[in-house]
Residue, then its C-alpha position, 0 to 999 in steps of 0.5 A: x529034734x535036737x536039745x542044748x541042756x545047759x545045767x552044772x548037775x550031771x545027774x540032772x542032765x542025764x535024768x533029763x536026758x533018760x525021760x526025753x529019749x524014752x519020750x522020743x522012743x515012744x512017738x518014733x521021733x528022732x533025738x539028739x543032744x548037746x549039753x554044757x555046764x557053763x553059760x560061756x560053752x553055751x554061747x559057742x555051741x548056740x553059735x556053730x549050731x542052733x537047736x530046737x530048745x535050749x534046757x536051761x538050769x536057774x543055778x549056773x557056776x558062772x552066771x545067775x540063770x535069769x540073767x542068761x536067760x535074758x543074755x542068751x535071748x538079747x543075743x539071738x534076737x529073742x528067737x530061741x525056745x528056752x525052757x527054764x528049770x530050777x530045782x524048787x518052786x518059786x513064782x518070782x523066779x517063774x514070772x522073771x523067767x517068762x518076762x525075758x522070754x522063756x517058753x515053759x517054767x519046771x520044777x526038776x522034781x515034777x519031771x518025769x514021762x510027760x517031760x517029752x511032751x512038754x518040751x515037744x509043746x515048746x518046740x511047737x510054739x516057737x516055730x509057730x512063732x518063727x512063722x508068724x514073725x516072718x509073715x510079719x515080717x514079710x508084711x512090714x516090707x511091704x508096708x515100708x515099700x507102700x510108705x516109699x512109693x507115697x514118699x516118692x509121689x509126695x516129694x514129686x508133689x513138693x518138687x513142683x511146689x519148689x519149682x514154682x517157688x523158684x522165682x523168689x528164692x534160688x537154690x543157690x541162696x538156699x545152699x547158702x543159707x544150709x551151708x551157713x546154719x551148718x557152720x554156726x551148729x558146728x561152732x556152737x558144738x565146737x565150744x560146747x565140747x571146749x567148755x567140757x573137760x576132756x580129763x578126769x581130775x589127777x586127786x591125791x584120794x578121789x578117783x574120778x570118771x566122766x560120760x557124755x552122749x549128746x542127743x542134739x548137734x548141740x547138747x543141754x547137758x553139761x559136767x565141769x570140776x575145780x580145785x581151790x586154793x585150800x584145796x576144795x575140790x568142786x564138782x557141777x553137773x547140769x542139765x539145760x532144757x531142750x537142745x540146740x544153740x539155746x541150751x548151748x547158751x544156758x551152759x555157757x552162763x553155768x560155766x562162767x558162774x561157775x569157774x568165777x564163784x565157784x571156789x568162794x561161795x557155799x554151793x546153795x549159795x552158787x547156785x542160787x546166783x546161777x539160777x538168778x543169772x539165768x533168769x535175768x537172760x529172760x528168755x522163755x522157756x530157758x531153764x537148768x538143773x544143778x547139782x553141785x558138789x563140794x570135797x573138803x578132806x573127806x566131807x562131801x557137801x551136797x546142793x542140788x535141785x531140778x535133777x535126779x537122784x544121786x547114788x551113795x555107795x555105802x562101802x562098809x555096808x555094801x549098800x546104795x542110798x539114793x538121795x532125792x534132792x527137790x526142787x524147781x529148775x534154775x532160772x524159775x521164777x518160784x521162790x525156794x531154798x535149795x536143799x543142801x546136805x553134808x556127808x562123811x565119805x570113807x575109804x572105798x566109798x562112791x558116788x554116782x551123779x547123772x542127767x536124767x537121760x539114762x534115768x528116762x531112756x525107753x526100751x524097744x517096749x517104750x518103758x523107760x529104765x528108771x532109777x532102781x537097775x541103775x542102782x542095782x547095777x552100780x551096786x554090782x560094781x561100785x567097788x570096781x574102779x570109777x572107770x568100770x563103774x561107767x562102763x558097767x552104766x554104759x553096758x547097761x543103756x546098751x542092754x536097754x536099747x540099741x537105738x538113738x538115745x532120747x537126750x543127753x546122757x551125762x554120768x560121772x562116777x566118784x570113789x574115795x581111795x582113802 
């Protein structure tokens, strides 16, 4: 059996190591280690040579050990046995640990002769697993060739449907009519990209960074900012109902209203003429979320409705304050008064606006992240600069899901400099 110890405490490791051998000794089974005290020197031993468990300390000098482990199982496919070692007792601790994937949970101080023995259980388990996920494996493969053997037979079924079909519409004209939608999704997503800035904004005390991934060829969601001639800086992001060249429309009318009255009217004010542009369009089921933003020197003025909550980062307290603006979509038909709100913003100060597309992206276990790791990780880096603030909320959705996104994520990131 061959170990990775991965613990800054020297003495620890060697106790450890003193219970395992004479463990070992006793059931005249074979032993070998590697250890390390750094998450960073695991990382190349687990590469050149994968053991049989990995012993890992909570307290590390380069990474807190809830977060390696879940790093460490991200990076190996979930297919190591770690057990998790801390030097007292807490059940949080332990219930994060086996949520990310740990086999066993120890306290330090209860190690002793049957430490062997549980680590050996350990071991077990996880080639246990091993096996019964290649037979799953192995069983997937096989269903995915039964499900390609019917798709075979139901596309043979629909050729024959085709050819019968074949005195109406030739395939030439439906080449034509493919060839023609193709080259109207493209213009529309042409312009969608054209209405969007490709720059972030060059302000005297405001940094400023911008992310969009659409879902669609043609996205819903939508960012703009301007500059008046008294020097109000406006920021607007939004976020159209469904996808497509419809939203694509919805996004049009925003920018017009936008960049016309913008820099003239109260943001409450803009924003209810947006939503009454919208709905005098009367197309059905066509609605959008705004949230727009006013600088004035250093008084930011807040309106906003039909979109998820903003993020304040408060840099004299080091603290996030997550501002819940309610209300219905632009564009619908119930009567309200959208909700503005006015802060002072001091130097180091920042602000984290975003569609609700990372907010409501699923995991592999079809949870969805929510707002709360999001503020979490924007207090990890809210004083780094606006830039690494998106690609620390960009690592984020990676480490949630590798997969297709389910919508349009937009994020812009703000920081006052002064």
């Amino acid at each position: 059996m061959h170990l990775l110890i991965i613990d800054d405490n020297r003495e620890d490791r060697e106790v450890m190591k003193r219970y395992l051998e004479k463990g070992a000794s006793a059931n005249g089974s074979g032993l070998s280690f590697d250890e390390t005290s750094t998450l960073a020197e695991a990382f190349s031993i687990l590469h050149q040579n994968k053991p049989d468990c990995v012993l890992l300390d909570y307290m590390l000098p380069d990474m807190d050990g809830l977060q390696a482990l879940s790093l460490l199982q991200q990076e190996f496919d979930h297919s190591l046995c770690i057990i998790f070692l801390t030097g007292s007792g807490n059940e949080f601790i332990a219930a994060k640990a086996f949520k990310a994937g740990a086999y066993d949970y120890i306290q330090k101080s209860f190690i002793g002769p049957e430490f062997y023995s549980i680590v050996q259980n350990a071991v077990t388990k996880a080639q246990q697993k091993e096996k019964e996920e290649k037979q799953r494996q192995d069983l997937v493969e096989k269903n995915r060739q039964l499900r390609e053997a019917k798709m075979l037979l139901e596309e043979r079924q629909r050729e024959l449907i085709r050819m019968q079909l074949q005195t109406s519409i030739t395939m030439i004209d439906i080449e034509q009519e493919n060839q023609r939608r193709a080259e109207e999704i493209d213009a529309a997503k042409r312009l969608q990209m054209y209405m969007l800035p490709v720059q972030p904004p060059k302000h005297a005390y405001i940094q400023m960074s911008m992310y969009l991934q659409t879902y669609a060829e043609v996205g819903g969601d939508y960012y703009d900012y301007l500059e008046n001639d008294n020097g109000d800086f406006y920021i607007i992001i939004g976020d159209a109902t469904g996808h497509g060249v419809m939203a694509g429309t919805v996004v049009a009318v925003a920018k017009s209203y936008f960049h016309t009255f913008g820099p003239s009217m109260e943001p409450a004010d803009l924003l209810q003429q947006m939503s009454d542009g919208i709905r005098n369009l009367k197309v059905r089921n066509l609605y959008m979320g705004l949230t727009l933003l006013r600088i004035r020197d250093h008084e930011l003025t807040i309106a906003s409705s039909g979109m998820p909550p903003l993020l304040r980062y408060r840099a004299d307290t080091n603290t996030i304050d997550t501002l819940v603006f309610k209300g219905p979509f632009m564009g619908s038909s119930i009567a309200w008064d959208i909700r503005t709100e006015t802060f002072s913003m001091a130097a180091g100060d920042g602000l984290l606006l975003l569609s609700d597309g990372l907010i409501e992206l699923y995991n592999k276990d079809r949870e969805q992240l929510g707002i709360e790791p999001v503020a979490e990780r924007y207090l990890q880096s809210a004083r780094m600069t606006a830039e690494e603030v998106i690609q620390n909320m960009v690592a984020l959705k990676l480490e949630w899901t590798t997969g297709d996104v389910n919508d349009d994520i937009t994020l812009i990131s703000l920081k006052f400099l002064s």
